[in-house]
C-alpha positions in Angstrom: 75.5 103.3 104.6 78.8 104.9 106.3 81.5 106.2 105.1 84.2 103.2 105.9 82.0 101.1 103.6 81.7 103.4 101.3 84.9 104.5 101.0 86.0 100.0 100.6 83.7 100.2 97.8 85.5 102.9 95.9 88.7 101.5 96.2 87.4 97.6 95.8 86.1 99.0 92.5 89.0 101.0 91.7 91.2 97.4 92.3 88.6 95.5 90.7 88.4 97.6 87.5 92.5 97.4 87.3 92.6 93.5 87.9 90.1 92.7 85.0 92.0 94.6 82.9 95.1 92.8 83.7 93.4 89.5 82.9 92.5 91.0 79.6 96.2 92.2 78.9 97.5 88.9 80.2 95.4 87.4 77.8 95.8 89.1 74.6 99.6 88.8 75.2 99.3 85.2 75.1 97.5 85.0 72.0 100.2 87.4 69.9 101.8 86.0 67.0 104.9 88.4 67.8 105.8 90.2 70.8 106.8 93.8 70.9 110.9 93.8 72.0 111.6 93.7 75.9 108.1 92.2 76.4 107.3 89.0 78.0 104.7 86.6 76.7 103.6 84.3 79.8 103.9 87.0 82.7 102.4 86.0 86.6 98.6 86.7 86.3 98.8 87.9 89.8 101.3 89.1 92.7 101.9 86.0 94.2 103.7 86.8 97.1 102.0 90.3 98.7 99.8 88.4 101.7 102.8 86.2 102.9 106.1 89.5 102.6 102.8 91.6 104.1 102.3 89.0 107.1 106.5 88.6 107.5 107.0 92.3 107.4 105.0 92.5 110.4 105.9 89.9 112.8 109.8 91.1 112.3 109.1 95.1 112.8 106.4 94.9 115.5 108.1 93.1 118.1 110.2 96.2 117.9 107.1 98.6 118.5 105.8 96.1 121.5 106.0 93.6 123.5 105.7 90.2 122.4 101.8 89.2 123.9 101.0 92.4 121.8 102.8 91.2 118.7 101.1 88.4 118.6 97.3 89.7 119.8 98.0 91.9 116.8 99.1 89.3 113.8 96.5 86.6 115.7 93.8 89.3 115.1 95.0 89.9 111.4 95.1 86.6 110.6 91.6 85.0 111.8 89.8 88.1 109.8 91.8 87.2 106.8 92.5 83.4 107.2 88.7 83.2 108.5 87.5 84.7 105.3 90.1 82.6 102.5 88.3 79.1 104.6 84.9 80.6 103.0 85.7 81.5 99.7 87.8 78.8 99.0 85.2 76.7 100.6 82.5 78.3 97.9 85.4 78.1 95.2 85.1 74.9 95.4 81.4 74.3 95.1 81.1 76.6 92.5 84.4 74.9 90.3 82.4 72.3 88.2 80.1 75.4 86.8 83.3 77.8 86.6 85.0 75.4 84.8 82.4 74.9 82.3 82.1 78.6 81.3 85.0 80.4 82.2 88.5 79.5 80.7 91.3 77.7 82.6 93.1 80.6 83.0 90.8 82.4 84.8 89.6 79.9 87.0 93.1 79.6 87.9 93.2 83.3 89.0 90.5 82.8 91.1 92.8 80.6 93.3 95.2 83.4 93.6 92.8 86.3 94.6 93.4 85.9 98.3 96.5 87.7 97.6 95.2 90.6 97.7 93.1 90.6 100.8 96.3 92.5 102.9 94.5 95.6 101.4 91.4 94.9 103.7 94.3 95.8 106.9 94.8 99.5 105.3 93.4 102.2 106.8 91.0 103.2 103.5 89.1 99.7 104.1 88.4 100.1 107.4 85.0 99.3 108.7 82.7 101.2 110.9 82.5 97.6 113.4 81.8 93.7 112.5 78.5 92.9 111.8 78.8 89.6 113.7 80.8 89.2 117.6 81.6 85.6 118.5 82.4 85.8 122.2 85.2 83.1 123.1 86.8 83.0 126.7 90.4 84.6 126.8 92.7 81.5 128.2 90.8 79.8 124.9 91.9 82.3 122.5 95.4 82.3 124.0 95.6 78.4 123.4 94.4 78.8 119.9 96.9 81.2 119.2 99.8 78.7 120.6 97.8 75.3 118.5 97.1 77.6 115.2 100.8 78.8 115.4 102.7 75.0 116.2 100.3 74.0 113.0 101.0 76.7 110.9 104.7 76.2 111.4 104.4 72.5 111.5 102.9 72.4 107.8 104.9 75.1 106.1 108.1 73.5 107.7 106.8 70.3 106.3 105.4 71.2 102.7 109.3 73.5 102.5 111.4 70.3 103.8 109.8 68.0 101.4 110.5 70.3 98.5 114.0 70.6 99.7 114.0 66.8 99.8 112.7 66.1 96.5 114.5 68.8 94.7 118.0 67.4 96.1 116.6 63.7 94.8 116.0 64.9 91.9 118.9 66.6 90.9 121.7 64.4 92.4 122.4 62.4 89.5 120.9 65.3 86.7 122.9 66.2 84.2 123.0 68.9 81.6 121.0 68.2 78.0 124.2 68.3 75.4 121.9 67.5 72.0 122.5 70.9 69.8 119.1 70.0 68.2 117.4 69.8 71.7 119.3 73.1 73.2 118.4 74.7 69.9 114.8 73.8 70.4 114.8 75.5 73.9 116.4 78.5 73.3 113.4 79.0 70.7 111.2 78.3 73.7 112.7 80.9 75.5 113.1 83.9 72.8 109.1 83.1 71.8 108.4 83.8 75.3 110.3 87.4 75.4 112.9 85.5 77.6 115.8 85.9 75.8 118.8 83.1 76.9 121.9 85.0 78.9 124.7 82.7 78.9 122.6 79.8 77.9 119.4 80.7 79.7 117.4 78.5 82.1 119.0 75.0 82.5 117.7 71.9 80.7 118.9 69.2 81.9 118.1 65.0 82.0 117.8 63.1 84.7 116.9 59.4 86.0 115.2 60.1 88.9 111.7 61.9 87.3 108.4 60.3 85.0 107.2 63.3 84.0 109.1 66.7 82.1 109.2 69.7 85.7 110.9 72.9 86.6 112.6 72.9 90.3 113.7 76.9 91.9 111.7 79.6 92.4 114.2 81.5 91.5 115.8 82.4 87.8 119.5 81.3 88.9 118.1 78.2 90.6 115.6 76.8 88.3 116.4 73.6 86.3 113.9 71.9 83.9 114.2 68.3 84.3 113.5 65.5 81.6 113.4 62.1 82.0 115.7 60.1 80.4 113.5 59.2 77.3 113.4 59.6 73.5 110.6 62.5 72.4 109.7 63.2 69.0 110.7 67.3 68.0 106.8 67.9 68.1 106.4 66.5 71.7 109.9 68.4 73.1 108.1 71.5 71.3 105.3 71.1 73.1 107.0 70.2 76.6 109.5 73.1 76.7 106.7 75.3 76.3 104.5 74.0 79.0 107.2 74.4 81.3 107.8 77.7 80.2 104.2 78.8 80.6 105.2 77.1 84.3 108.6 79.3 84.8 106.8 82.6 83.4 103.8 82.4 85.6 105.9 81.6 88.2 103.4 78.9 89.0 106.0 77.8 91.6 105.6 80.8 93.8 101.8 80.3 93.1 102.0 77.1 94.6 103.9 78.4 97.6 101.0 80.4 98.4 98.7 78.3 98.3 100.6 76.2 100.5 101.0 79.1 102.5 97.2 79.8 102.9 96.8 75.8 103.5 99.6 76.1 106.5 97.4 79.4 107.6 94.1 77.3 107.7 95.6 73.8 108.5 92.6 72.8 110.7 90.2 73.3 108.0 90.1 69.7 105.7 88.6 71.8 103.0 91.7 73.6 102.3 93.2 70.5 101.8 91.3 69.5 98.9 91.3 73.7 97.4 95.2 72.6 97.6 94.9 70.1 95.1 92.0 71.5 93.2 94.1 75.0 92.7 96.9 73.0 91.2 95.0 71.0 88.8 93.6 74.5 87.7 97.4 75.8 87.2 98.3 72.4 84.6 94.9 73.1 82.9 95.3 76.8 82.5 98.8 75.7 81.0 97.7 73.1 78.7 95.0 75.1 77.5 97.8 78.0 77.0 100.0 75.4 75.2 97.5 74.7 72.4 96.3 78.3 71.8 95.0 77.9 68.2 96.2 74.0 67.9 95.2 71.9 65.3 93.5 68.3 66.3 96.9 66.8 65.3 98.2 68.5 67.7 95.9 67.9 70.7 95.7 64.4 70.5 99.8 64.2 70.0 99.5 66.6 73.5 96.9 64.0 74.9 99.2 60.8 73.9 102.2 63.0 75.5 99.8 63.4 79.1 99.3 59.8 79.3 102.8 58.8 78.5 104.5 60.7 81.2 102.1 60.8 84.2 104.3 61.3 87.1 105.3 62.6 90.7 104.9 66.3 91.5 105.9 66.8 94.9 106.9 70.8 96.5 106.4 73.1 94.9 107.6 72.2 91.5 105.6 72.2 88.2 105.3 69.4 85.8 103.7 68.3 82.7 101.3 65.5 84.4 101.3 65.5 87.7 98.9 62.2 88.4 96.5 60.0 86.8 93.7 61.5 88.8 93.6 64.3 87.4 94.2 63.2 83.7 90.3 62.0 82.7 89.5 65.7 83.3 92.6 67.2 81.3 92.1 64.5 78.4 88.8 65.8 77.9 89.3 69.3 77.5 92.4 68.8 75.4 90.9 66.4 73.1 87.5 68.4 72.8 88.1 71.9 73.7 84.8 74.1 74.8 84.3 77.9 74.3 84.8 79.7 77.2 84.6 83.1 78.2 88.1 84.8 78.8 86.4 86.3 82.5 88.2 89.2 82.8 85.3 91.2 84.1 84.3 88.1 85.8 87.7 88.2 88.5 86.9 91.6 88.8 83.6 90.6 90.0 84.8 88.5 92.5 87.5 90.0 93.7 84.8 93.4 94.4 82.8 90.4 96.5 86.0 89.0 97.8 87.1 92.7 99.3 83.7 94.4 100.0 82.8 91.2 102.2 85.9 91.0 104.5 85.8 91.6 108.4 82.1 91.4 109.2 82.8 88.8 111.5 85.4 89.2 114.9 85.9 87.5 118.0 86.1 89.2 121.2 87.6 88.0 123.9 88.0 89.6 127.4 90.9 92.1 127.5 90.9 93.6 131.1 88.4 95.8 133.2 88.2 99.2 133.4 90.5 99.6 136.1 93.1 98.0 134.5 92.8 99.6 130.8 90.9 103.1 131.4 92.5 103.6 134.5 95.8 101.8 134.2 94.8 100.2 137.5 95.6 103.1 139.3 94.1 104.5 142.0 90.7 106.3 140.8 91.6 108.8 143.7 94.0 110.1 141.9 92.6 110.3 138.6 90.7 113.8 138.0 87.9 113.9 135.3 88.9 117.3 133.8 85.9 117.6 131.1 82.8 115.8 130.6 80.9 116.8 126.8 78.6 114.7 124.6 78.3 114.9 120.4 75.2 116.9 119.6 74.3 117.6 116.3 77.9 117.4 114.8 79.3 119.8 117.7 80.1 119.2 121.9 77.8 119.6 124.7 79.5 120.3 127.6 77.8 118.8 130.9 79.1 118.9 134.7 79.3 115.6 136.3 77.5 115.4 139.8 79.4 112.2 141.6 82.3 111.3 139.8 83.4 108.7 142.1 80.3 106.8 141.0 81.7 107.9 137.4 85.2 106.0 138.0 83.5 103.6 139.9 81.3 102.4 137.2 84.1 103.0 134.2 86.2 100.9 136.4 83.8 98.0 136.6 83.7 97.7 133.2 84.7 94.6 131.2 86.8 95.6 128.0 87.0 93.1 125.1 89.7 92.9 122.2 88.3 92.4 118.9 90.1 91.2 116.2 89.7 93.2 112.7 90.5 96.2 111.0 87.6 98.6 112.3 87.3 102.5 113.0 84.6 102.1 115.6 82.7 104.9 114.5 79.2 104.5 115.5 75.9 106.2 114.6 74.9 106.7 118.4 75.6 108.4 121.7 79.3 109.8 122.1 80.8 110.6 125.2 84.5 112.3 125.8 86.1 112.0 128.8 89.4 113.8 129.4 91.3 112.7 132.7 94.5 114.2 134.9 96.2 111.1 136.1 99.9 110.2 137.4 100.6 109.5 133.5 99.6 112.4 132.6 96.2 113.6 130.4 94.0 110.9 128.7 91.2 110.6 126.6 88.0 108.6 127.0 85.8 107.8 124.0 83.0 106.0 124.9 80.3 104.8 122.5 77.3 102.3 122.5 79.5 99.2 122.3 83.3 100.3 122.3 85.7 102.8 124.9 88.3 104.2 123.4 91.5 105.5 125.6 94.2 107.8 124.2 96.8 108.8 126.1 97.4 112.3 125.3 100.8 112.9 127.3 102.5 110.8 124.6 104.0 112.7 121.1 102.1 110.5 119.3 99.1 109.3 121.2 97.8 106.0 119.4 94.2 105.3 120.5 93.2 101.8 122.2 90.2 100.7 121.4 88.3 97.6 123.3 84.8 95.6 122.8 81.7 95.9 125.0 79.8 92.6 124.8 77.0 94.6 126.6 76.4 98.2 125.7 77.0 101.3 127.7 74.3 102.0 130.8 73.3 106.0 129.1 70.4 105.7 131.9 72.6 105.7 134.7 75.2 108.0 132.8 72.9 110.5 132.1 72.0 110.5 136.2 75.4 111.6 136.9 75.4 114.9 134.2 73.7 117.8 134.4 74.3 120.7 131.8 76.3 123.5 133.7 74.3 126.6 134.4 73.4 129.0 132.1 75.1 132.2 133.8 78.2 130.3 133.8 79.5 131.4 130.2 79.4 135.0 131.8 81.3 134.3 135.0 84.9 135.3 134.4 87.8 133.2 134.4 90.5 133.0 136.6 94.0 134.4 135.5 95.8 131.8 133.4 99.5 130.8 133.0 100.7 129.7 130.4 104.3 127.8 129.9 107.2 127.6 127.3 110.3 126.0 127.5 111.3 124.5 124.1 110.7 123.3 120.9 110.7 120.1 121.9 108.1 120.5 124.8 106.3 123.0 123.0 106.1 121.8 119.4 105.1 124.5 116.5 105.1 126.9 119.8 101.9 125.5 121.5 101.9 126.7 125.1 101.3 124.4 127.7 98.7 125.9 130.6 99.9 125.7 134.2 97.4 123.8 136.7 95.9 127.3 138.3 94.3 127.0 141.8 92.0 130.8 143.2 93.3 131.0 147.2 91.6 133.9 147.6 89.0 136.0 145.9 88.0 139.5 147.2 85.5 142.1 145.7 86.1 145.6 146.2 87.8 144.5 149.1 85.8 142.0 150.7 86.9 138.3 151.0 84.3 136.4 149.0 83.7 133.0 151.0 83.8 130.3 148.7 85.7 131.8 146.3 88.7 129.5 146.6 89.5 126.0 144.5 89.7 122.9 145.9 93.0 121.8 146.3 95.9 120.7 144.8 95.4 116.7 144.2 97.4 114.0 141.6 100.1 115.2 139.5 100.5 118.4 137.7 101.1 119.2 134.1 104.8 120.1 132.7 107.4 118.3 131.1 109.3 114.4 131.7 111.9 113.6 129.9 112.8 116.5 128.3 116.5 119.1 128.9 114.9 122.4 129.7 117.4 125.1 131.7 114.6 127.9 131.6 110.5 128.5 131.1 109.2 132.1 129.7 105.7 132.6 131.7 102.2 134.3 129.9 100.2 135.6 132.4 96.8 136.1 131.0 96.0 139.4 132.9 98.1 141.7 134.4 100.1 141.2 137.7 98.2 143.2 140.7 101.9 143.4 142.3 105.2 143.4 140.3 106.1 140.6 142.0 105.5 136.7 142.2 107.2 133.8 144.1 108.1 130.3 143.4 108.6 127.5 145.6 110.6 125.2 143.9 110.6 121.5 145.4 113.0 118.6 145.0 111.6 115.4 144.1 110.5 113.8 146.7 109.5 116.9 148.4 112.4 116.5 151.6 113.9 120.2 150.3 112.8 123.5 148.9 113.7 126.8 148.0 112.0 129.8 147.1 113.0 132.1 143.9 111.6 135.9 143.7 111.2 137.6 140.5 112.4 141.1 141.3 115.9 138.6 141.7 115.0 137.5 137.9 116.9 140.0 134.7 113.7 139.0 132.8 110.9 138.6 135.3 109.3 136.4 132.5 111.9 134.2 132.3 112.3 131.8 134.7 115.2 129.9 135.3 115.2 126.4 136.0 117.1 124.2 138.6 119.3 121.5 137.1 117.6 118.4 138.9 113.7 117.2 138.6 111.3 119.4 140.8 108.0 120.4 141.6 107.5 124.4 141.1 104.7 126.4 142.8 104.2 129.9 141.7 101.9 132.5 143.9 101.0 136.0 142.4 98.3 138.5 142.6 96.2 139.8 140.1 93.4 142.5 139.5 90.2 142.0 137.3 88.1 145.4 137.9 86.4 145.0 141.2 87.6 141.8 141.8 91.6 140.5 143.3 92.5 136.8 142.8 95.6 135.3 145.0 96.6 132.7 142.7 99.0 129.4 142.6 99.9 127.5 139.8 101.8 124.3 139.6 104.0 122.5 137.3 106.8 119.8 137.3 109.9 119.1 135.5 111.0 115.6 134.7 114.8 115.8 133.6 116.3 112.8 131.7 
C-alpha cells in the first residue's frame, strides 16, 4: 500500500472520527430539557456550503493564475472526479434508503444526503493518490464539447432552480402581512428562546399570507427569512407544533441544504438519478424534522401532528421549507409519526460512510490527448537546440548516473510521444523505473521525470517551478531506452574537472546566496607543455545560463582554481550580436567584480588556468536579460 493512500486513510479517519461525534453532539443537544446560555438547540448537522464557496473560489482566482482553456481543463478535471463520484453514492444512497430508513433515525439518514460536502478535501494535497486505478480514454474535441454541454446544463438548471425560487418567494410575499395576535407572537418568541435563538427586535418574522397551503420559511439568510402561515385558524397545540418545525427548518438551515443539493443536481444534470436523490433528500429533511418535533411526544400529540400533515399538504417550490410539502410523500411520514420505530441514532454509522465516501474518491480519470512530446516536453522547439545536460535513473533509493549514446534518437523518440491530461488529484508516484532528464533549452533549464505511465516537465528557470504532469495511454519503451544509456566509465570519477565559474549578482538572482555556474567550454588543454589533441569541448550551442528579467549593474566572479595569468578578458556582445566590446581585468578596481553594461548582452569570458601538470584555456558564457 503507498503512502498517498495511506496517508487519505489517516486523515479520512481523523474526519470520520470528528463527524460521528458531531452527530452525537447534534443529537444530545436536541434532546435537552434546558440549554446551557448562548447555546443553540437545532444547529446545521453539516457545513452546507464548503463544495459550492470551494468550486466558486476557484473559477474566480484561477483565471488570474492562467489562461482561460487552463481554467477550465482544471475545474472540468475537479469536477468529473468529484461530480463522477456524488452520481454513485447517491445512486447507492438510494438503493440502500428503504433499509436505512428502517434502522437508522431520520436525522441521520438525512446527513447522509449532505456528506458530499465534504469531498473538496479529496482536491488537498494530503489526499492525494499515487494514480487512478481505472483510465477511460475519450478523444479530446469530445472532452472539449462535454465541457461546453456539462457547463450550458449546469448553468441552465442552477439559473432555473434560483429564478423559480426568486419567483415563488416574490408570489408569496406580495400580499403577506405581519402576524399582530399577542397570543400568537407570544407563542413564537417561545419558539425562538427554546431553541437558544433569542428574539432581537422581534426576531424572525411571522407573518400571514393568502397565497400559501401549507405553514414555510423563505431566505437563507437571518434578515431575509419570513415564516409564512396561511390564513387559517390553528388550535395553540397545532401553532406550538408548527413554529417549531419551522424552526428546526431555520436552525438547520435546511434551506441552504437544499441549495446544495440543488447544486449537486445542476453539477450532474445529465444523470436522471439525481433527479429522484433530489426529491428523496428532501423528504429525508421533513422526516428528520417531524421526528425532531416530537422528541419524547405523547400519542396525543402524534396523531394531533398527523391530523395537522394532512390538513395543510401544500406547495414547496425553491428552496424553501414547509410543513408538508406533497401528498406523496405523506403515507410514508403518517406512518412513522403515528407509529414511531426504534432507531439507532448512527453517529458512528456517518462516520462509516463518510471513511468509504473519502477513502474511495478518484480511482477513476479520463485521459484525453494533451499534445506530443514536441509540443509539451519540448515546447515545440527545435530539438537542435535543446541539450540534454544529465541523464540518471532511481536505484535503490539513490541516482545512477548513465551517458546517453545518440541523443537525437533520445529527443527524437521523447518528441514522438503522445501526452495525455488526466483529470484527478494524483501525485504520480510510481513503484517502477524512474528516469531524470535535465535539459538546456532557449527557456532556460528543465526537468524531465519520466515513469512507467506518466512524464513529468518542470521548468526549472522559473522562481517557482510548478511541475506538469501528463498521461501515457501506453507505457514508456525502457528496451529501447536502455539502448541509448550506458553507465559512464569507471575512471571517470578520477578524471579532474575543468576550472569552474561561478556567478553572483543579487539577491534577487541569487536567492539565500546560491551561485549560479557559468556555461564553461576547455579550448585548449596542454600537459607539461604539450597540446593534448582532443582535449577541447564541443562548442558553444543554444542559449546560455544567466539572468532575464532581472536589474543587475555588476557580477562578483568565483573562479574555482587559481588564474594561470592575472589576467582575463571579456567579450561583451549586444543583443543581437551586430556590436561588441572587449573589457580587461587589469582595467577592473576589483578584478572580481565585474561591471556590467546597462543594455541586455551576451558576455564571453577567456582565462587561463593551471592544475599541476596540466593548463586549461578556458571560456565561459553567460547572458543578461535587463527588464
Amino acid at each position: 500500500m503507498s503512502v498517498e493512500v495511506l496517508l487519505r486513510g489517516f486523515f479520512a479517519l481523523i474526519l470520520s472520527g470528528a463527524l460521528a461525534y458531531a452527530i452525537y453532539d447534534r443529537n444530545q443537544r436536541e434532546t435537552m430539557e434546558t440549554l446551557p446560555p448562548r447555546q443553540r438547540r437545532y444547529v446545521p448537522y453539516l457545513a452546507n456550503y464548503l463544495l459550492p464557496l470551494f468550486l466558486l473560489i476557484l473559477a474566480v482566482a484561477l483565471p488570474f493564475q492562467y489562461d482561460g482553456q487552463t481554467t477550465v481543463q482544471m475545474i472540468f478535471s475537479m469536477c468529473f472526479e468529484i461530480f463522477l463520484h456524488i452520481s454513485v453514492y447517491y445512486a447507492l444512497l438510494l438503493l440502500a434508503l428503504p433499509l436505512l430508513r428502517r434502522t437508522l433515525s431520520a436525522r441521520v439518514c438525512a446527513v447522509l444526503w449532505l456528506l458530499p460536502n465534504y469531498l473538496y478535501f479529496t482536491q488537498q494535497s494530503f489526499m492525494q493518490l499515487p494514480g487512478p486505478r481505472w483510465v477511460i480514454r475519450v478523444p479530446a474535441p469530445a472532452v472539449k464539447a462535454a465541457e461546453i454541454l456539462w457547463l450550458t446544463g449546469f448553468a441552465a438548471v442552477l439559473g432555473w432552480k434560483i429564478v423559480a425560487h426568486l419567483l415563488f418567494r416574490r408570489s408569496v410575499l406580495k400580499d403577506a402581512r405581519p402576524v399582530t395576535d399577542p397570543g400568537i407572537l407570544a407563542l413564537w418568541r417561545e419558539q425562538q428562546a427554546a431553541a437558544g435563538m433569542e428574539p432581537k427586535k422581534g426576531g424572525i418574522p411571522l407573518m400571514y399570507a393568502s397565497r400559501v397551503r401549507t405553514p414555510l420559511t423563505v431566505g437563507f439568510f437571518r434578515k431575509t427569512l419570513r415564516v409564512l402561515l396561511p390564513e387559517r385558524n390553528y388550535t395553540q397545540e397545532e401553532l406550538v407544533l408548527i413554529l417549531r418545525h419551522e424552526m428546526i427548518h431555520i436552525g438547520r438551515e435546511d434551506s441552504f441544504n437544499k441549495f446544495f443539493l440543488t447544486f449537486c443536481t445542476a453539477m450532474c444534470w445529465f444523470n436522471p438519478l439525481m433527479w429522484m436523490a433530489m426529491r428523496r433528500s428532501a423528504d429525508d429533511l421533513e422526516l428528520s424534522c417531524d421526528e425532531t418535533v416530537l422528541l419524547n411526544a405523547d400519542a396525543g400529540t402524534r396523531s394531533r401532528y398527523a391530523d395537522l400533515l394532512l390538513r395543510t399538504a401544500g406547495d414547496e417550490r425553491g428552496f424553501t421549507t414547509c410543513l408538508s410539502a406533497s401528498a406523496s410523500a405523506l403515507r410514508y411520514r403518517l406512518r412513522n409519526v403515528i407509529k414511531p420505530r426504534k432507531r439507532l441514532e448512527g453517529g458512528f454509522a456517518v462516520g462509516l460512510v463518510f471513511f468509504g465516501l473519502i477513502i474511495s474518491c478518484g480511482y477513476v480519470a479520463l485521459a484525453y490527448p494533451m499534445a506530443t512530446g514536441q509540443e509539451g516536453i519540448f515546447y515545440s522547439g527545435d530539438l537542435l537546440e535543446h541539450r540534454l545536460q544529465s541523464v540518471s535513473q532511481v536505484v535503490d533509493g539513490g541516482l545512477q548516473n548513465y551517458v546517453c549514446t545518440d541523443e537525437n534518437a533520445l529527443n527524437r523518440y521523447l518528441a514522438e510521444l503522445q501526452l495525455y491530461e488526466l483529470t484527478g488529484n494524483y501525485s504520480f508516484s510510481s513503484p517502477g523505473r524512474e528516469m531524470i532528464l535535465i535539459y538546456q533549452g532557449p527557456r532556460g533549464v528543465f526537468g524531465v521525470h519520466l515513469q512507467d505511465q506518466t512524464v513529468g516537465v518542470t521548468p526549472l528557470y522559473d522562481e517557482q517551478p510548478e511541475k506538469r504532469n501528463y498521461y501515457l495511454t501506453e507505457p514508456l519503451d525502457w528496451e529501447r531506452l536502455d539502448e541509448l544509456l550506458i553507465l559512464p566509465p569507471e575512471t571517470e570519477e578520477d578524471l579532474p574537472l575543468p576550472p569552474q565559474l561561478m556567478l553572483y549578482f543579487n539577491e534577487e538572482a541569487n536567492p539565500d546566496g546560491q551561485l549560479m555556474e557559468a556555461e564553461g567550454h576547455v579550448l585548449n588543454l596542454a600537459v607539461d607543455g604539450q597540446v593534448q589533441p582532443g582535449g577541447e569541448s564541443p562548442p558553444f550551442t543554444g542559449q546560455a545560463p544567466g539572468i532575464s528579467g532581472i536589474e543587475a549593474a555588476e557580477v562578483r566572479l568565483y573562479f574555482s582554481h587559481d588564474l594561470y595569468t592575472s589576467s582575463y578578458t571579456v567579450e561583451v556582445e549586444n543583443w543581437d550580436r551586430s556590436a561588441s566590446r572587449q573589457l580587461f581585468s587589469e582595467d577592473l578596481e576589483d578584478p572580481f567584480l565585474l561591471p556590467l553594461v546597462p543594455y541586455s548582452a551576451h558576455y564571453t569570458l577567456y582565462a587561463n588556468f593551471r592544475d599541476g601538470d596540466e593548463v586549461y584555456e578556458m571560456a565561459y558564457r553567460f547572458d543578461v536579460e535587463l527588464p
